[in-house]
C-alpha positions in Angstrom: 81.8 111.1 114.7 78.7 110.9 116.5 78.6 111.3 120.4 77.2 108.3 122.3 74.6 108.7 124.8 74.3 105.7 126.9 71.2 107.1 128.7 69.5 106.0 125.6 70.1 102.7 125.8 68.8 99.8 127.7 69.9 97.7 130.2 70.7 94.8 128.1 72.7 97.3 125.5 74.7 99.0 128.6 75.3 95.6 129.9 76.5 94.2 126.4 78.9 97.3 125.9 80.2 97.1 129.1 81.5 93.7 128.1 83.0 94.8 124.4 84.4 98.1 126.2 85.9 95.9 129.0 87.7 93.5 126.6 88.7 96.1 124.1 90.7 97.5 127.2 92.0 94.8 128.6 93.1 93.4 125.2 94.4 97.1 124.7 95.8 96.5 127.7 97.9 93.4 127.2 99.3 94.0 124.0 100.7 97.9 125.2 102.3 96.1 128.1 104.0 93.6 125.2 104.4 96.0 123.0 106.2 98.5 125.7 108.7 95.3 127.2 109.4 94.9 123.5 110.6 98.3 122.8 112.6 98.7 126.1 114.0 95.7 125.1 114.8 97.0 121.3 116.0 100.2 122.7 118.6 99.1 125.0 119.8 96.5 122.4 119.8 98.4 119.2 120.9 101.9 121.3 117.7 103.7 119.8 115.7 105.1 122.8 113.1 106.9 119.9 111.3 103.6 119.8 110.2 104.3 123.3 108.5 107.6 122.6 106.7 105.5 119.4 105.1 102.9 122.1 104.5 105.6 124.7 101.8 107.2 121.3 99.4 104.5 122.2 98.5 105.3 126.0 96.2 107.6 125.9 94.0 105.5 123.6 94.1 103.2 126.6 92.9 106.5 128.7 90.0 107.0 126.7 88.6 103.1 126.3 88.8 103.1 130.6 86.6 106.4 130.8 84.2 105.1 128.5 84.1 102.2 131.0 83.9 104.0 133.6 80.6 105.7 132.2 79.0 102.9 130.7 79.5 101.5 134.7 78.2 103.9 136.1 75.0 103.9 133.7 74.9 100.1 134.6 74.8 101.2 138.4 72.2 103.9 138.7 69.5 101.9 136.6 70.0 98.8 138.8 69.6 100.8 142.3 
């Protein structure tokens, strides 16, 4: 997989992949939370706590989408100053 450099892109590209990155995370976002009440939830009723190590797999995808915001951010910050 190639490595993205954002320092090669414009303003206009930062700006537009700050906006996919932020809703791929927060879309991320909502459905881990669902998805994490759901299994609790399945756990405690069918008395099989292995569902909760299944959901707990998908966090660190979550990890990785934020630091890409981060950098994309940060991009967006030192061209505007």
């Amino acid at each position: 997989m190639k490595k993205e450099s954002f320092t090669d892109l414009s303003l206009e590209e930062l700006q537009s992949k700050e906006k996919t990155y932020k809703t791929a995370f927060l879309t991320s976002l909502i459905l881990q939370i669902l998805l994490g009440v759901l299994t609790i939830y399945l756990a405690i009723v069918k008395k099989q706590f292995a569902f909760i190590a299944i959901s707990s797999g998908v966090l660190p995808s979550l990890i990785f989408m934020y630091q890409n915001l981060k950098k994309v951010r940060e991009q967006i910050t030192k061209r505007v100053q």
